[in-house]
C-alpha positions in Angstrom: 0.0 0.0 0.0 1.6 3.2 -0.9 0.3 7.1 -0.7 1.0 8.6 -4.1 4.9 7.4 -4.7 5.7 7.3 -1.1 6.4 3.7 0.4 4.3 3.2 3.7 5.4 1.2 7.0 2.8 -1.0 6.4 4.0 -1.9 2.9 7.5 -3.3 5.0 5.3 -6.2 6.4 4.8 -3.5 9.7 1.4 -2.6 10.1 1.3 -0.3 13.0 -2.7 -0.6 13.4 -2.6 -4.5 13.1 0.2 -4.3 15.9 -2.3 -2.6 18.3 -5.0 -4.7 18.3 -2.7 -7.9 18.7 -1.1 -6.0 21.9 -4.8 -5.1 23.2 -5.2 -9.2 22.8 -2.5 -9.8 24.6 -3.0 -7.5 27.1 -6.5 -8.2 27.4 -5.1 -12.0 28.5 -2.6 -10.1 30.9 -5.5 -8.8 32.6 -7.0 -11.7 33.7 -3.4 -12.9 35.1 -3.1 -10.4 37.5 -5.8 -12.4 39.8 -2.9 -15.0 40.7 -1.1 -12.8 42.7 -4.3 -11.0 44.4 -3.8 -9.9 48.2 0.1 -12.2 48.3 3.3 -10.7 47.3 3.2 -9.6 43.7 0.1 -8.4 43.9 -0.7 -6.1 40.8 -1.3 -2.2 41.4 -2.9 -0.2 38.8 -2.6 3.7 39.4 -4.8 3.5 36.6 -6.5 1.5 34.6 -5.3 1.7 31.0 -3.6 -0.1 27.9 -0.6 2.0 28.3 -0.9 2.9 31.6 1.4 2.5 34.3 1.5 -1.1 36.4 3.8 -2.2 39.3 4.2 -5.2 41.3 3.4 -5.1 45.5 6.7 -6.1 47.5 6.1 -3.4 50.3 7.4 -4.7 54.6 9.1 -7.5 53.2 10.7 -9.3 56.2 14.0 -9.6 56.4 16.3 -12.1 54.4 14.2 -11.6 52.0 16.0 -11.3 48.1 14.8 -11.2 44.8 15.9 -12.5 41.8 15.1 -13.0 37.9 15.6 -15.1 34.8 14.9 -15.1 31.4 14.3 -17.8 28.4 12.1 -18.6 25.7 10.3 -21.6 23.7 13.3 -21.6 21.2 12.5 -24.0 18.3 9.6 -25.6 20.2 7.5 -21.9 17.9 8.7 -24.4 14.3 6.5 -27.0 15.5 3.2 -24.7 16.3 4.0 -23.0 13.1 4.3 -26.2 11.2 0.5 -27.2 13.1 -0.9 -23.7 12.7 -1.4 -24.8 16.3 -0.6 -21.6 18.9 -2.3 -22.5 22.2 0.2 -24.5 23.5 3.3 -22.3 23.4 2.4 -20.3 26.5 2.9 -23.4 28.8 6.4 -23.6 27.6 7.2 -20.4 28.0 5.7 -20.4 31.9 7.7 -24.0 33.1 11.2 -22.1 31.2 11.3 -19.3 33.3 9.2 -20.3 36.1 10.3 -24.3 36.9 14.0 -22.7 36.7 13.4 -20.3 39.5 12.1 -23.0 41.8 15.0 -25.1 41.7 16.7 -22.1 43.4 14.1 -22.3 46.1 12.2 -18.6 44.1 9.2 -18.1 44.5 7.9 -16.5 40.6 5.5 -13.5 40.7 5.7 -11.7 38.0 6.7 -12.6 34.5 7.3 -10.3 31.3 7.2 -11.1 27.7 8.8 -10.4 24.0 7.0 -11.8 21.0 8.9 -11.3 18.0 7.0 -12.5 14.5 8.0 -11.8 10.8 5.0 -9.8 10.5 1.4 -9.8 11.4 -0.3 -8.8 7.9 -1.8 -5.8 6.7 -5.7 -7.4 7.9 -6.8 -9.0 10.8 -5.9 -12.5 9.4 -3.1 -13.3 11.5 -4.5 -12.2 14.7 -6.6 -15.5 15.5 -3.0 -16.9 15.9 -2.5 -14.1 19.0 -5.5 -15.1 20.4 -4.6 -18.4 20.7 -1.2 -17.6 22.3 -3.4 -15.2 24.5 -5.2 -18.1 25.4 -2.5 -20.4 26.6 -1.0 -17.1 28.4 -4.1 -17.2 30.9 -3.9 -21.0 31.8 0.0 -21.6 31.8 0.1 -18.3 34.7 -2.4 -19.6 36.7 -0.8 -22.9 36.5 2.3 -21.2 37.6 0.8 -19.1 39.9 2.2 -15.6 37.9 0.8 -12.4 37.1 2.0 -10.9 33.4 2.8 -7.5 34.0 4.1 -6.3 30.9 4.2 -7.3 27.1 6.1 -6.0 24.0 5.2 -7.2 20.1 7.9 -6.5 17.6 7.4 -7.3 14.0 10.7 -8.1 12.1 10.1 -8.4 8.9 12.3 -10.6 6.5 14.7 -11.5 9.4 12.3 -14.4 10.6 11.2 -16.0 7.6 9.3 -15.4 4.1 5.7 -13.3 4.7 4.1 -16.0 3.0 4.1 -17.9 6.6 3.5 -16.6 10.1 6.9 -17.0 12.1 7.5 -16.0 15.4 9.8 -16.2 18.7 8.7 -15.9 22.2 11.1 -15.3 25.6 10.3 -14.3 28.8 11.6 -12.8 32.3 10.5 -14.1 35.8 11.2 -12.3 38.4 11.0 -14.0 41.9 11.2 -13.5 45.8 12.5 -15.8 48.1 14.1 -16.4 51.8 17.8 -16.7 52.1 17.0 -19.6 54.6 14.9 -21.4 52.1 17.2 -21.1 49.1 17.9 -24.3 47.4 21.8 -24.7 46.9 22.1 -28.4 46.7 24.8 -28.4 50.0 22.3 -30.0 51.8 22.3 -33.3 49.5 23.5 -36.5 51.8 24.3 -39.5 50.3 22.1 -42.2 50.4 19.1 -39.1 49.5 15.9 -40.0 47.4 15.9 -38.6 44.0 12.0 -37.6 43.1 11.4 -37.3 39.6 8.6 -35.5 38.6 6.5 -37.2 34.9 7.1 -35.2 31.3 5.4 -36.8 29.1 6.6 -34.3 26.2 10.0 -33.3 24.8 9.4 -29.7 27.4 11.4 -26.9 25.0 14.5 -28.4 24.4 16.1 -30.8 22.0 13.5 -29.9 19.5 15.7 -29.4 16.2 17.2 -32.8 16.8 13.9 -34.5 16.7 12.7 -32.4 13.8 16.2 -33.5 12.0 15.0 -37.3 12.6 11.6 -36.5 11.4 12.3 -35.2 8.1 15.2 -37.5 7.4 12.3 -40.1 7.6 9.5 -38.9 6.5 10.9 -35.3 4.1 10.3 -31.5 5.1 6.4 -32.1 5.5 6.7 -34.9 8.2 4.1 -33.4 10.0 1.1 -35.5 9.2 2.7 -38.4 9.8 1.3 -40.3 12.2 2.6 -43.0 15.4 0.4 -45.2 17.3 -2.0 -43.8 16.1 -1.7 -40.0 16.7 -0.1 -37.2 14.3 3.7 -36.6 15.1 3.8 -33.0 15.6 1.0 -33.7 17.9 3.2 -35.1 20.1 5.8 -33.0 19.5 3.9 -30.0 20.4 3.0 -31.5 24.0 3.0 -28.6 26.0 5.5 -28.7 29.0 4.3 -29.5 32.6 4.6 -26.7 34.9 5.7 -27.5 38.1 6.2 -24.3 39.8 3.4 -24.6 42.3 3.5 -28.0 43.7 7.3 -27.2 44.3 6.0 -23.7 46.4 3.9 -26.1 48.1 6.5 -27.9 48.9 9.5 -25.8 49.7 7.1 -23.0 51.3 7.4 -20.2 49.7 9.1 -17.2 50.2 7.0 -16.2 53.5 8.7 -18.0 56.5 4.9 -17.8 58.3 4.2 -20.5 55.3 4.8 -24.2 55.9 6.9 -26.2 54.4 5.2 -29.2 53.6 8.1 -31.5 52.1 11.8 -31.1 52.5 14.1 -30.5 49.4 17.9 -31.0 49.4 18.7 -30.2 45.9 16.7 -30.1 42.4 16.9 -30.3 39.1 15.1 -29.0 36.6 15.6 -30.7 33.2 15.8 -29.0 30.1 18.9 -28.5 28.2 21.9 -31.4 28.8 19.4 -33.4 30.0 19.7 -35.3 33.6 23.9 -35.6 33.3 24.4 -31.9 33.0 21.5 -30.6 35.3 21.2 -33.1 38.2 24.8 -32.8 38.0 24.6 -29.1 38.6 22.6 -29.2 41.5 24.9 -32.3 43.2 28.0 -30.1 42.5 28.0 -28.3 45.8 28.1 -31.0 47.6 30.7 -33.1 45.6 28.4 -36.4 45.5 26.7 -38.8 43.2 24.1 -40.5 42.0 22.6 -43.0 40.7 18.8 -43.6 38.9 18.2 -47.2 38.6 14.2 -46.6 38.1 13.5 -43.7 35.7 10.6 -42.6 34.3 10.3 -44.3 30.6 10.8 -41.5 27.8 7.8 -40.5 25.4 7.2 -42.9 22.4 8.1 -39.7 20.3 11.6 -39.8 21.9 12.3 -43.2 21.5 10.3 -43.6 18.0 13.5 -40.9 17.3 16.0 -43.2 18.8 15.5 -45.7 15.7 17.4 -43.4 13.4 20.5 -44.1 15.3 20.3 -42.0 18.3 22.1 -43.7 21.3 20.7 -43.8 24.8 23.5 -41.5 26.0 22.9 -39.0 23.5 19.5 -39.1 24.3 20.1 -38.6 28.0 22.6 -35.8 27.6 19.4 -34.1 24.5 16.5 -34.6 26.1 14.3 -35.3 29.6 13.4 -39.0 29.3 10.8 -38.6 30.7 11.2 -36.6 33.6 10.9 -32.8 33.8 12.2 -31.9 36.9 14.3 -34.2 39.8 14.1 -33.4 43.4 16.1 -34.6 46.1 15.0 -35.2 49.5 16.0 -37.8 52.8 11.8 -37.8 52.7 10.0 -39.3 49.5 6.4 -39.5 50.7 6.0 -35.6 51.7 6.7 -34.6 47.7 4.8 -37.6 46.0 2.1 -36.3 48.2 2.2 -33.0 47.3 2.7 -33.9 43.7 -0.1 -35.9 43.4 -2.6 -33.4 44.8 -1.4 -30.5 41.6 -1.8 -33.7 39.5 2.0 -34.5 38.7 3.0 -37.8 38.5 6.2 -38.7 41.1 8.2 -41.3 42.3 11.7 -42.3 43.7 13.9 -43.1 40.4 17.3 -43.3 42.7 19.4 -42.2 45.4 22.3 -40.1 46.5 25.8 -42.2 46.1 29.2 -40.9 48.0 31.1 -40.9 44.6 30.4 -38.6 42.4 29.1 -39.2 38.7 26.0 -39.9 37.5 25.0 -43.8 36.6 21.8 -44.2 34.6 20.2 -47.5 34.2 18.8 -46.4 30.7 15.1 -46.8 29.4 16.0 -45.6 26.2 16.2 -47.9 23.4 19.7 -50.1 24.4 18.6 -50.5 28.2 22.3 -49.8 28.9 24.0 -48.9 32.4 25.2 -45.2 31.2 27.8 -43.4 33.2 28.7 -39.2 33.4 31.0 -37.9 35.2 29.8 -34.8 37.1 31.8 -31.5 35.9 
């Protein structure tokens, strides 16, 4: 669209007006997040209520030892698989267990969270906004799972730089910011030998080791893979499985930030399992303490993982890629307290191992080879 021989924003794949209405979407979603963190810490003040206007987050007479903290990460590749679906509404609950299941291993409590979605271009009609209202719509459920208010948003439409027009792209990353005790941090110093390790069920691939399951998939199957099916159901069904969020049954657990809250299970160390898989992050969290472990029970992997594992992936490179099957480990000298616990927010939990004096990692495998894997903890 152009005005006489002058070239118009919206004629760079940047429609200014299109923008607004998807931020007044996503705002709209915002909104009704704000009710998580009603009359606790975080609560949301509005000096006014408007689109632009100004918001802030609660934190006043916080006791003290009390610190505050932050992270940030996003859905990475995970946003091929929605676009390849034309399937939005799951995205959100990745974003959430990123930001949020990482500040709980910490022993944060997440309160607010802030988001950047970046897409190639939302049109020049109102086309492409049914796909923001389905991100909007996983936005509401994945906070309240978490137990977050959104507090601010930002849209940015780049153009050519993420993909052809022709097909909606997009990117999506997020900041947490959480609160929490000094006496109720999580450093893993506390891990004894001869501790449980809990794992908590994933039944998906959570956000990580995506591209190496999309390599597999169209190796077998060529670029449009997606219609495939197994057992059953489509493949990028099932590798769209949003992630489990965790966040609040590990609160529950660990308490919170508020020492006048009761811990109801004790937690040594976790682990929250995304990137490197179980070698590289339960061995983060049994560094301090200079131990070991070892998993003789895991939770199996998703059929999608080891459906994968047929084009030649080994069980140790599965491991060290993706979750196996379980999202997050915690490690306690108490089992029953978290199982508990986990079972009432409807997460699946049992003891997959225990706490050795030597350090490493040994993992009787469930992968594809059944084999007795070893890491060495860094």
């Amino acid at each position: 669209m152009t005005e006489g021989n002058r070239l118009t924003y919206a004629e760079t794949g940047v429609d200014v007006d299109i923008e607004a209405k998807a931020a007044r979407i996503l705002y709209e979603a915002a909104r009704q997040t704000w009710a998580n963190r009603k009359d606790v810490l975080g609560e949301v003040v509005i000096p006014y209520d408007d689109f632009s206007g100004l918001r802030f987050i609660n934190v006043g007479n916080l006791p003290q030892g009390t610190v505050m903290y932050g992270g940030s990460d996003g859905v990475g590749t995970k946003a091929e698989l929605a676009e390849r679906a034309n399937h939005y509404s799951t995205l959100a609950f990745d974003l959430m267990a990123m930001v949020c299941d990482d500040a709980v291993v910490r022993g944060g409590e997440p309160v607010a969270v802030k988001t950047v979605l970046t897409v190639n271009t939302l049109g020049q009609n109102d086309d492409r906004l049914p796909f923001i209202q389905e991100l909007a719509q996983g936005y509401v459920e994945a906070a309240r799972q978490a137990g977050v208010a959104v507090i601010n948003g930002e849209i940015a439409q780049h153009s050519d730089r993420m993909g052809k027009p022709d097909r909606f792209s997009l990117d999506w990353s997020g900041d947490v910011t959480w609160f929490a005790n000094k006496k109720r941090l999580i450093s893993g110093s506390e891990i004894n030998p001869n501790d449980y390790l809990i794992g908590l069920r994933e039944e998906g691939l959570r956000a990580n080791g995506i591209s190496l399951v999309q390599r597999v998939l169209e190796t077998k199957y060529g670029e449009k893979w997606e219609n495939e099916t197994l057992y059953g159901q489509k493949l990028i069904n099932l590798a769209l499985l949003p992630s489990r969020i965790y966040t609040k049954a590990v609160v529950d657990m660990f308490g919170g930030w508020d020492l006048n809250r009761t811990p109801r299970a004790k937690i040594h160390g976790a682990a929250h399992i995304t990137g490197g898989g179980i070698p590289e992050k339960l061995g983060r969290a049994l560094k301090p303490s200079g131990l070991g472990a070892v998993i003789d029970d895991p939770y199996s992997p998703s059929d999608l993982m080891l459906f994968c594992q047929q084009a030649g992936i080994s069980d140790r490179e599965a491991y060290r890629t993706w979750n196996m099957g379980q999202g997050m480990i915690l490690v306690s000298s108490v089992y029953e307290d978290i199982i508990k616990v986990a079972s009432e927010h409807n997460i699946e939990a049992k003891v997959i191992g225990y706490v050795t004096k030597n350090p490493g990692i040994i993992i009787n495998s469930k992968g594809k080879e059944h084999l007795r894997l070893e890491f060495q903890t860094k």
